[in-house]
Every structure is written in C-alpha cells, then in structure tokens.
N, C-alpha and C positions, 0 to 999 in steps of 0.2 A: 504494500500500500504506500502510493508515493502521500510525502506531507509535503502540504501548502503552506510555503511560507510568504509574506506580506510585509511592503514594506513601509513601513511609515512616513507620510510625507513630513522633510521639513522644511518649514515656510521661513524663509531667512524676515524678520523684524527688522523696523528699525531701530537701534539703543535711543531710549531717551525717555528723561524725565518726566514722571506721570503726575502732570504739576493737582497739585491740592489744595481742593477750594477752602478757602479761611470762613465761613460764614456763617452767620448766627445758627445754622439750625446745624452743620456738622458742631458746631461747638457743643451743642445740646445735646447729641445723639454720643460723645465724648464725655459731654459730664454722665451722664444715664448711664453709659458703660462702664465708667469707675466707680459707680454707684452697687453698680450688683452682686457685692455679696451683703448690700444693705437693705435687701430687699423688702425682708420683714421691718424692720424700720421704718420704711418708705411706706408702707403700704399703714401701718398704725398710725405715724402722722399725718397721713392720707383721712383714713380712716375719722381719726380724732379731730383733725381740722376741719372735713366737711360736717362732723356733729355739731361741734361748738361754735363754728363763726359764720359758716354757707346758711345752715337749718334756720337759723333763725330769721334769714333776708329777706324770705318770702311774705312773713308777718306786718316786719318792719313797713315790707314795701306797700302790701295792701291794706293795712291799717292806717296807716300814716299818711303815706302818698298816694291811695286811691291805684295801686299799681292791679293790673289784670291776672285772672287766673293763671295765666300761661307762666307766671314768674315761676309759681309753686312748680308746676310737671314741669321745669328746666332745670329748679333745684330737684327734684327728686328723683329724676332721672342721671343726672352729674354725680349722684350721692349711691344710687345703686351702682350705674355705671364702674364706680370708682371701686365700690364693696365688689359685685361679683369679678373686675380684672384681678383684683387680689385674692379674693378667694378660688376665681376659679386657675390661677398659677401662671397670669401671662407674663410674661418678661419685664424686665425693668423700665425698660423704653416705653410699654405700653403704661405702666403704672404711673409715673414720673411725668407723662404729657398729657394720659386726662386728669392727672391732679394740676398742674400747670393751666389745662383747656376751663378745669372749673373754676380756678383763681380768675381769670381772666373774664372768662364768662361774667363770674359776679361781679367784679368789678364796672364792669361797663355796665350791667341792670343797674347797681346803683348810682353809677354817673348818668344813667339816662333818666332813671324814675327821680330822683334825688335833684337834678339840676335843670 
C-alpha cells in the first residue's frame, strides 16, 4: 500500500509590526483581564452596588420627579442582568461591562429625570 504524503504550502509573509491600537475600550478589555482571578469580588461589588445605590433610583425618580415606569424595568432588568452573568459563570469581561453598562445607565436616568 503506497502512502500519501502532502505537502504543506508555505506562504512566505511579510515581517512586520502588528501595530496596537491604544484605545479606551482595549484599555478596558486589559483592565477586565487583570481582573480575573477577582472574579468573585467583582461580581459581590456588583452585586452589593446595584442593591444599595441603582435599587433605590427608581423611587427617587418616580416619587420625586414624576419619572415613568420604564425607569423601574431598566433598573431591574440591569440588577438581574448583573445577578444571573455572575451567577450563571460568564467571564470577567462580561461581569465588569454590565456593571460599568448599569453605572452609566443610571447615571444619565438621573441627569435626564433630575435636570
């Protein structure tokens, strides 16, 4: 039995520098990545910040400032969201940017409803 041998092509490249973008969001995906073996950490400050300082926006906002239901289902959607990425085991990146997505979030409800 004759054997088939094959030969693999090689593609000569050109040498050169795979230049690297500096920009806020690799910056982020860097910090996120030095981050993870803090995972559990991340996920209970997670956790504890959207209880204590998100949960209570929605009251503020419709009590006070006449703010719409819709504030409530965006906090409490941002606040499972956040619970089940951490409970159900996604990565650090994933934890790290919807706790970042609901800081941010809230913020601008309160600059909008508030100002």
């Amino acid at each position: 039995m004759a054997t088939l041998t094959t030969q693999h092509a090689q593609w000569t490249t050109q040498e050169g520098k795979k230049e690297q973008e500096s920009n806020l969001w690799n910056k982020w995906l860097a910090f996120a990545d030095s981050q993870a073996s803090k995972k559990t950490m991340w996920f209970m400050v997670a956790l504890m910040g959207q209880g204590v300082l998100f949960l209570p926006i929605p009251a503020l906002l419709m009590y006070y400032f006449d703010a719409p239901i819709y504030v409530l289902a965006i906090t409490l959607g941002l606040f499972f969201a956040n619970f089940i990425a951490g409970m159900g085991g996604s990565n650090i990146r994933t934890t790290l940017s919807l706790f970042a997505l609901s800081i941010i979030t809230h913020l601008i409800m309160l600059l909008v409803f508030i100002l």
